[in-house]
N, C-alpha and C positions, 0 to 999 in steps of 0.2 A: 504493500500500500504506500510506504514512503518514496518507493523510488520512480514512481509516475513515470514507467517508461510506458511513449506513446504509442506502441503499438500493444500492450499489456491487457487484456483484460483477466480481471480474475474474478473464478467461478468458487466457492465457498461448497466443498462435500463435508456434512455434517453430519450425523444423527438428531441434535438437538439446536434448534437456530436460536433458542436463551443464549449459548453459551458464546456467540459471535460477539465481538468488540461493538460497542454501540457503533463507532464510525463508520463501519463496513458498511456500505450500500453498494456494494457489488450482486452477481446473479448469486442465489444459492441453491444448490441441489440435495436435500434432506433423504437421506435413506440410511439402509444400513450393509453395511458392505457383505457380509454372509449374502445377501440377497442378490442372485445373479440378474435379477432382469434391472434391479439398481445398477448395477455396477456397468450393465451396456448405456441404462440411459445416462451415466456420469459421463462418458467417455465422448459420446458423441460432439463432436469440435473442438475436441482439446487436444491442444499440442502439446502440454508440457504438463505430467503428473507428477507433485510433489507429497512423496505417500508418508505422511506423517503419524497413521495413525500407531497405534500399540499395544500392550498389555505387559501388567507390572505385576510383576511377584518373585518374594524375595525367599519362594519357599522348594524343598526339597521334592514333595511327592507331586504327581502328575496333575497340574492344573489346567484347566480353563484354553491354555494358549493355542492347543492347535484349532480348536473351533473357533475362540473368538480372533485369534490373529496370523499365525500361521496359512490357514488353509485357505480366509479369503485374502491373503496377501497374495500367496501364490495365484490363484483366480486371480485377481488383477494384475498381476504380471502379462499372464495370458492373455487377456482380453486386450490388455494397451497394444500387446504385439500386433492383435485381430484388427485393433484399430489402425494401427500404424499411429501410433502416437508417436511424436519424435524423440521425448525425449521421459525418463524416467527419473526421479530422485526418491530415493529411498532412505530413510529413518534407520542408523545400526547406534550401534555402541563401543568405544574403547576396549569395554573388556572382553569381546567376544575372544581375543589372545590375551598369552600370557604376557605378563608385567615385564618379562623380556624383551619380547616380541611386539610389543605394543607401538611400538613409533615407525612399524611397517605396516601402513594399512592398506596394501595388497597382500598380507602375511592371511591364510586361510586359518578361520576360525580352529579354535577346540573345543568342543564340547565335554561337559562338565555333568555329570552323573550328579550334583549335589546343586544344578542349579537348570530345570526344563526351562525357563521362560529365554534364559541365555542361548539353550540349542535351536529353536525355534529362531531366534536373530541370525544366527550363524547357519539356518539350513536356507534362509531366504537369500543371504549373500552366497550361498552356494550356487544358488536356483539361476539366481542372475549372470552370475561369468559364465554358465554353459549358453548361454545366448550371444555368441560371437559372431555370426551371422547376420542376426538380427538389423534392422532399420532403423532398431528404436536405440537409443544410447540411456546406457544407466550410468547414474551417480549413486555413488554408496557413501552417505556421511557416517563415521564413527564420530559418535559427540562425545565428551566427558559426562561429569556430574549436574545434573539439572539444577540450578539457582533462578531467582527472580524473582516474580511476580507473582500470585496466584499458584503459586507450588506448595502443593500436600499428597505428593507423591514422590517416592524414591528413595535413595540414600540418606541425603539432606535431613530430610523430616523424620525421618528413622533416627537419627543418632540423636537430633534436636528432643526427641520426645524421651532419649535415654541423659539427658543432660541433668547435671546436679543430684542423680539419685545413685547413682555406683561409682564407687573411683577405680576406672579402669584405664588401658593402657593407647597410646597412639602411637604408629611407627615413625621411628625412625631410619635413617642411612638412607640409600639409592631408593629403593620402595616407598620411599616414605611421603608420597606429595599425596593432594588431593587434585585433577585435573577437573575446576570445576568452571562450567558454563553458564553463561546468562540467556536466557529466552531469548530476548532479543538479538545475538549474537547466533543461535541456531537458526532466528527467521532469516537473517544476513544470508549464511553460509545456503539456505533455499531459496534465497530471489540469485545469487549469485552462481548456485549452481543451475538454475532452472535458464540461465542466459548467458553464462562463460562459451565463447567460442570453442567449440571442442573437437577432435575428432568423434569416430563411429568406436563403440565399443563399450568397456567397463573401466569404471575410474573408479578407485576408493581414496578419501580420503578421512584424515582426524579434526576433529571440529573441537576446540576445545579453549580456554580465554589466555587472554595476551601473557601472562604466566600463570606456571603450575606452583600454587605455593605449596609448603612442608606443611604435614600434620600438626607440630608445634607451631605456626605461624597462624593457622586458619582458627586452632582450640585458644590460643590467645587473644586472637580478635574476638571470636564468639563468647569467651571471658568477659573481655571488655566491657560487652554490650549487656551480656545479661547478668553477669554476676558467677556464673557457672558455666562449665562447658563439659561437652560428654566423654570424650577425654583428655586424664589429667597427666599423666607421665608417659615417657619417654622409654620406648625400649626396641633396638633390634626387631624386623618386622617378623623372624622366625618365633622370636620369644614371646613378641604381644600377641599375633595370631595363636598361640599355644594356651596362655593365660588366657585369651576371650575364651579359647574353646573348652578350657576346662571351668571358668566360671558361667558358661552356659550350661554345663550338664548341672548347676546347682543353681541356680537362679532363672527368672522370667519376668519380663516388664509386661504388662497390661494384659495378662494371661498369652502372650508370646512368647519364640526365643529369646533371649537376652539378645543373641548372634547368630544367625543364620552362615553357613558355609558359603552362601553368596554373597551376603554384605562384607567379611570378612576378605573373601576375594576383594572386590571392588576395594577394600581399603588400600589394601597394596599395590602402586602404580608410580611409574618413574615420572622425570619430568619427561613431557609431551612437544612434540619439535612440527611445526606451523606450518615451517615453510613450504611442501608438497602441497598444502592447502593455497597458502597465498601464493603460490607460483603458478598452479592451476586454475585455481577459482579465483584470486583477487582477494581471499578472503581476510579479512583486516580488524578482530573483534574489536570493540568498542571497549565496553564494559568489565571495569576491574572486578577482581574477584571480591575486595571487598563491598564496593556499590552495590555486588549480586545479591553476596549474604546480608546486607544492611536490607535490601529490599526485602527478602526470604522473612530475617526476623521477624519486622516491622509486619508482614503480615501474618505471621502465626504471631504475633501478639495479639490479634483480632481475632483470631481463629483457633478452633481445638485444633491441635495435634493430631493428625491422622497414624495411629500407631499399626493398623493393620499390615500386614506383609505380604499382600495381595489384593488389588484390584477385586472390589465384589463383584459379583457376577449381575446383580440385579442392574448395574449401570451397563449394562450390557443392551438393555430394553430400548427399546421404542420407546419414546414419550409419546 
């Protein structure tokens, strides 16, 4: 919407047309994407799909993901092809690789026996490179940690709702950053991919803000602000990973894990390197890491805590 490029129009696929920014008076197409005869009438005169939708859970046993997100991703994959859409941008994640491996985001996912909603990310960035052939070009962002505005989902909100009530540990050394991103700096990286001059093919890149700060650097500012933060000391990322996991087999926040084998993954992650982003797409984030989390606060001070460790199923629905 900010970059009023004049040949641009944007069409709005929703489920729910509340949840659209009051300013938007663009077209909107309300459906739900399981629904294939939605999914043909979205597609008709679009050239450029930017597929953001998803599904969050930070839990171990077989959830929700391949019927709510998985299966009709794939379906839309397929269809855009039918269409000849020209161009594809797809929604991933930093962690779909290891904390090694992470600042190669052509490096092919691993999948993780202790986190389904991750495989599911990682079988769709599969699905996409075998279309080499194809007409249509895909982009694959890996984003970091979700921050900003109207966030009560993901990592972020997790740790926040664990703040001040256990003193537990945060990494330290090479592992030890958080790569966290601002909303607005992932809508950036999708007008940007949805219009960079590109060739035909597959492109992935990392989306992630202008630096990666340390564990200790982000738990100090979060100090700052509220008085508390969810973790308080320093230790080796083998050794804190080890101590969450044994203080989760004896403790639970809000009738949850204390730490889930996927959040604890996601805590461990190097710093994050840009430039393959900004050399391809232009991309340029805006928004410092702490502007993100000062926003994040500031709004779960207004708001409960969403402590759940999975997306409900009921917002699944039609309104």
């Amino acid at each position: 919407m900010q970059i009023q490029h004049s040949e641009l129009q944007l069409v709005a696929a929703c489920r729910n047309v509340d949840r659209l920014p009051a300013s938007y008076h663009g077209e909107v197409r309300c459906g739900d994407l399981r629904d294939a005869t939605y999914q043909d009438r979205l597609l008709v005169g679009i050239d450029v799909v930017c597929h953001a939708a998803g599904w969050s859970s930070f839990e171990r046993q077989q959830d929700p993901q391949h019927q709510a997100y998985l299966e009709p991703t794939l379906d839309l994959i397929n269809r855009a092809v039918e269409w000849r859409v020209q161009r594809f941008v797809n929604l991933s994640s930093l962690f779909v690789s290891p904390p090694a491996q992470r600042n190669s985001a052509q490096s092919t996912g691993r999948p993780r026996a202790s986190w389904p909603m991750l495989n599911g990310l990682i079988a769709v960035e599969d699905y996409l490179r075998q279309y080499t052939d194809s007409r249509t070009q895909f982009i694959n962002l890996r984003t970091g940690l979700y921050s900003g505005k109207q966030l009560n989902m993901g990592l972020l909100p997790l740790l926040l709702a664990r703040s001040g009530y256990y003193s537990l540990p945060y990494y330290s050394g090479r592992y030890g950053h958080l790569p966290i991103v601002d909303g607005q700096d992932i809508g950036q990286a999708f007008s940007r991919a949805a219009l960079a001059p590109l060739d035909t093919g597959y492109h992935s890149v990392n989306i992630s803000g202008a630096e990666t700060p340390s564990h200790k650097a982000v738990m100090q500012f979060i100090k700052s602000q509220l008085g508390h933060c969810p973790l308080s000391y320093a230790l080796p990322a083998p050794l804190a990973e080890l101590l969450l996991f044994s203080r989760n087999l004896f403790g639970q926040h809000a009738q949850q894990p204390l730490f889930t084998a996927a959040m604890r993954y996601m805590l461990a992650s190097a710093e994050i390197d840009l430039q393959p982003a900004q050399t391809l797409l232009g991309y340029d984030p805006q928004i410092s890491w702490q502007a993100s989390l000062l926003n994040t606060l500031e709004a779960l001070r207004h708001q409960q805590l969403n402590p759940a460790l999975s997306q409900p199923v009921k917002n699944l629905n039609l309104n």
